[in-house]
C-alpha positions in Angstrom: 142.0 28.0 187.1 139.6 27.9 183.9 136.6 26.1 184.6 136.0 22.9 182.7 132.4 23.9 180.9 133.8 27.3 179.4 135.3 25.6 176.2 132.7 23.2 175.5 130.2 26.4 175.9 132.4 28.1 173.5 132.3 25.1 170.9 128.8 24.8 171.5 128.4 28.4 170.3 130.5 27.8 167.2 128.9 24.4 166.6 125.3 26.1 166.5 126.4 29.4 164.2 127.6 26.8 162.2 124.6 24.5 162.1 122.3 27.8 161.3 124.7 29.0 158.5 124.7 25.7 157.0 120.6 25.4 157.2 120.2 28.5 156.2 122.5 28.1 153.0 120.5 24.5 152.0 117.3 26.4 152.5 119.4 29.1 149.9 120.3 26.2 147.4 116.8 24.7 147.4 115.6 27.5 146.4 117.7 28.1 143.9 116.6 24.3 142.5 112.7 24.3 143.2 112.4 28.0 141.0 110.9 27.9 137.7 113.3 30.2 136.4 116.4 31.5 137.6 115.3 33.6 140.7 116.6 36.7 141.7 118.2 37.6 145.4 115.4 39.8 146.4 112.8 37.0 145.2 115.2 34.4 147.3 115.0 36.8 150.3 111.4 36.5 150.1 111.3 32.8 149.3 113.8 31.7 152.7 112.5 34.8 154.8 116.6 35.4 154.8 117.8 39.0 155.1 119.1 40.3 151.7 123.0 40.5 153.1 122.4 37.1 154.7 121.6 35.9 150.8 124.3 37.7 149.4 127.2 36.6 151.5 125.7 33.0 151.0 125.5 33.4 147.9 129.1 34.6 147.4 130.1 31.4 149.0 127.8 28.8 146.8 128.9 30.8 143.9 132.7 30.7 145.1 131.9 26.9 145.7 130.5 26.6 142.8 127.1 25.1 144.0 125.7 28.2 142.2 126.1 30.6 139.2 125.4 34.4 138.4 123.8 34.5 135.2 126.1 37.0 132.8 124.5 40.6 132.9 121.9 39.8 135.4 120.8 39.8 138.8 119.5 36.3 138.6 121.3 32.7 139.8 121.1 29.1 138.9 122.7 25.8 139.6 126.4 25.3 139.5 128.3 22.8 137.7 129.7 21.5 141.1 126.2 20.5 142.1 125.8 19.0 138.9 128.3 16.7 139.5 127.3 15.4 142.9 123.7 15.0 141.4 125.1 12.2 139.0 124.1 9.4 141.3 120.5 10.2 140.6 118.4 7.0 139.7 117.3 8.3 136.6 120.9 8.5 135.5 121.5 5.1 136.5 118.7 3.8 134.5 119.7 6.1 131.6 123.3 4.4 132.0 122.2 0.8 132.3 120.0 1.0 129.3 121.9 3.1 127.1 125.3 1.8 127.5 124.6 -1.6 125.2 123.7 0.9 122.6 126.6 3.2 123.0 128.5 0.5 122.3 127.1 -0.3 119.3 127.4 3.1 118.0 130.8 3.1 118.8 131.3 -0.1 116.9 128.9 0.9 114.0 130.5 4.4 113.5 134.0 3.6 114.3 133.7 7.4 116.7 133.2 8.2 120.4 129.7 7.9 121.7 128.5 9.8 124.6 125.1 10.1 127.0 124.9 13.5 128.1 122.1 14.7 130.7 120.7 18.0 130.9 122.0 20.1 134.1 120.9 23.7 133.4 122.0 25.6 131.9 125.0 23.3 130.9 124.9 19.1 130.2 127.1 16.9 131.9 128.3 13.7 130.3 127.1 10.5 132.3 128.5 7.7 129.9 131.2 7.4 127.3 132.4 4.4 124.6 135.7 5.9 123.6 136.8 5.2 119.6 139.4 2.8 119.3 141.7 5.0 116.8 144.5 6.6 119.0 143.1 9.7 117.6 140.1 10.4 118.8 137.2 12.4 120.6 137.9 12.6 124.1 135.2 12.2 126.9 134.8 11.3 130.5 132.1 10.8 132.7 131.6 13.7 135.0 132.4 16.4 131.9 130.4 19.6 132.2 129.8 21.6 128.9 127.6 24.8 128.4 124.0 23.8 126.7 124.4 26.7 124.3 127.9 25.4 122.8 128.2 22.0 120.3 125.4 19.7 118.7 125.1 17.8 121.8 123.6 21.1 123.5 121.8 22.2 120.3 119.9 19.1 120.7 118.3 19.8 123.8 117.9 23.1 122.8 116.2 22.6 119.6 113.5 20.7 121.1 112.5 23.2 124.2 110.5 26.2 124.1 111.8 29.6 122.8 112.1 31.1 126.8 114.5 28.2 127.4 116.2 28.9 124.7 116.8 32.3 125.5 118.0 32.0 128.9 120.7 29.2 128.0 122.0 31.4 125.4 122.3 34.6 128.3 123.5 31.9 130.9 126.2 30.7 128.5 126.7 33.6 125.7 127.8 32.0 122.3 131.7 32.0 121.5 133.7 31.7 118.6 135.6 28.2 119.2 136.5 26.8 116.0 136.5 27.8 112.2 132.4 27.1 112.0 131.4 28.5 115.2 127.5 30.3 115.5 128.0 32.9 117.4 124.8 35.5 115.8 122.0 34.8 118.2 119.4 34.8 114.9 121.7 32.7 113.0 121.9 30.1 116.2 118.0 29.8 116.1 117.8 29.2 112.5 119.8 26.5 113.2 118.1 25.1 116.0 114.9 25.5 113.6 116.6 23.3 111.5 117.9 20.9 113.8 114.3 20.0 115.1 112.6 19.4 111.7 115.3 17.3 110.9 115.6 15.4 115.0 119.0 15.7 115.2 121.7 18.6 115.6 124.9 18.8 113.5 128.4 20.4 113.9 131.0 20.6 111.3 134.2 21.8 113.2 132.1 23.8 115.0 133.2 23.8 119.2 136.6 22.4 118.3 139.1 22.8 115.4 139.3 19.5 113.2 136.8 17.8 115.9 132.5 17.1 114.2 130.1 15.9 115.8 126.1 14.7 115.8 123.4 14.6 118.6 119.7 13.3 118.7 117.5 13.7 121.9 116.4 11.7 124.2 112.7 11.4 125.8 110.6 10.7 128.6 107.3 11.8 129.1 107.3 15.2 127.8 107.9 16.0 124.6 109.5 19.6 124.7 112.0 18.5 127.2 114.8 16.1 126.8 115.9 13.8 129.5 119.4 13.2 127.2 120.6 13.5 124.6 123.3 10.9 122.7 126.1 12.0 120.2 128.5 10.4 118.1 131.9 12.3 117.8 135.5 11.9 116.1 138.0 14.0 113.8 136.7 15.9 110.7 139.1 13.7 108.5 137.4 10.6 109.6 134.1 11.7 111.1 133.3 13.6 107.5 130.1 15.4 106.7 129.0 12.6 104.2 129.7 10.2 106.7 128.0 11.8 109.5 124.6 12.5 107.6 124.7 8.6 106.0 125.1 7.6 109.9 122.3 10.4 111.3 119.3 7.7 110.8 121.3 5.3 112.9 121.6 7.5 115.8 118.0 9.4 115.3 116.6 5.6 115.2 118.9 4.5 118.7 117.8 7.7 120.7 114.1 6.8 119.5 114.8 3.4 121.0 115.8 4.7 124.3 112.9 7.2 124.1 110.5 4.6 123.7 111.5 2.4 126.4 111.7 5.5 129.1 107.9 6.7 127.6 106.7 3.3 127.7 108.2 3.0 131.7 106.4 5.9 133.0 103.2 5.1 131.6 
C-alpha cells in the first residue's frame, strides 16, 4: 500500500520546478522590456544571473510564444507582438482611446476613409482604435492589428520623427519588402523619405504596402519631442483616396494629431 504523502510530495516537486521556471522566465521578459536597446543572451545572462542554456531554452519558448523576437541576422532579442497585445490595456492607451476617438470620427466623416490610432510597440505598432469608412470598399482595420514600424506611412511616421539609431534598428528588426507597385525597399532611398516626411509632419504612401490601398499618417506627442506616443492615419482605395486628395486633406490631419499632442503635453506638465 502507497502511502498517502508520496503524490502530493511528487506534485509539490512539479509545482515548485514549475514556479522557478516561470520566475525565472518573467525575470527573462523584464529584461528583455527594461533594456535600452535590444540586449543580447550573454548580456541577459548577466542581467538575471541565469545560466546561458537556462536563457536560451527560455528564450526558445518566449520566442515560440511569441512574447519575444530574434532580431533578423543578429544575436539580439526584443518584444513580441503577443506581448504587445496583452499590453493594450495600458492607461495610457485608454486615455489615448477616450480622447482620440471623437476626432477619429471626424476624420472619418471629413475624409470619407478609415481612420486609425496606432501605438508604438517596438519594433512594430499595433492599432488601438479604428472608425471604419462607410463605402463597402474600404481600408480594413481592427483593434488589436500588429504591423512592422518599418512598413506603410503610419510606421514612417514614427520613424521620421526618432533618432537615426532607432531608425536603424527598426529597419534590421523588420527589413524593408517589396509589397505593392510603390514600395521603398533601398535603405538610402527609405531615409530620404523619412527626411522628407519630417519637414513636412506627416508621412505619405501612394500604393505603397498594399496594391490600390494609400494612405497618410501624422504623429502624435507627449512630452518628448523625438518620440511619438501615436501616431493617426487616414486610409482608403487609390481611386478614391487620390494623391490630390490626400495632400488637400494632410493639414486636416497634421492640425488633429497637433490637437491630441497638445492636450497629452499640456497633461503632463
Amino acid at each position: 500500500m502507497s502511502h498517502p504523502t508520496e503524490p502530493v510530495f511528487h506534485l509539490m516537486e512539479h509545482d515548485e520546478g514549475t514556479s522557478r521556471t516561470l520566475r525565472r522566465g518573467l525575470a527573462l521578459l523584464g529584461s528583455i522590456l527594461d533594456a535600452e536597446t535590444p540586449p543580447t543572451m550573454t548580456r541577459l545572462a548577466t542581467d538575471t544571473g541565469l545560466p546561458k542554456p537556462t536563457v536560451s531554452r527560455l528564450l526558445a519558448t518566449l520566442v515560440e510564444q511569441g512574447f519575444a523576437i530574434q532580431l533578423p541576422g543578429t544575436q539580439t532579442y526584443s518584444a513580441g507582438p503577443a506581448l504587445a497585445r496583452r499590453m493594450r490595456s495600458s492607461s495610457l492607451e485608454h486615455l489615448l482611446v477616450e480622447r482620440a476617438r471623437p476626432i477619429l470620427d471626424e476624420l472619418r466623416d471629413l475624409s470619407g476613409e478609415t481612420t486609425v490610432l496606432c501605438t508604438p510597440t517596438w519594433p512594430d505598432r499595433i492599432c488601438v482604435a479604428a472608425s471604419l469608412s462607410r463605402f463597402p470598399v474600404r481600408a480594413q482595420k481592427a483593434a488589436g492589428e500588429v504591423g512592422p514600424l518599418s512598413r506603410g506611412c503610419t510606421g514612417r511616421a514614427f520613424l521620421a520623427f526618432v533618432d537615426e539609431d532607432r531608425v536603424e534598428e527598426a529597419i534590421h528588426a523588420r527589413p524593408l519588402v517589396h509589397g505593392a507597385a510603390y514600395s521603398v525597399t533601398d535603405r538610402d532611398e527609405y531615409r530620404r523619405v523619412l527626411q522628407k516626411e519630417r519637414a513636412q509632419g506627416y508621412s505619405f504612401s501612394w500604393e505603397g504596402t498594399f496594391p490600390d490601398m494609400s494612405g497618410i499618417a501624422a504623429p502624435i506627442f507627449g512630452m518628448d519631442p523625438s518620440m511619438p506616443i501615436a501616431i493617426i492615419s487616414v486610409s482608403g482605395p487609390s481611386s478614391r483616396w487620390s494623391r490630390e486628395v490626400m495632400r488637400e486633406f494632410a493639414p486636416r490631419l497634421v492640425a488633429s494629431a497637433k490637437q491630441l499632442t497638445s492636450y497629452f503635453t499640456a497633461s503632463a506638465a
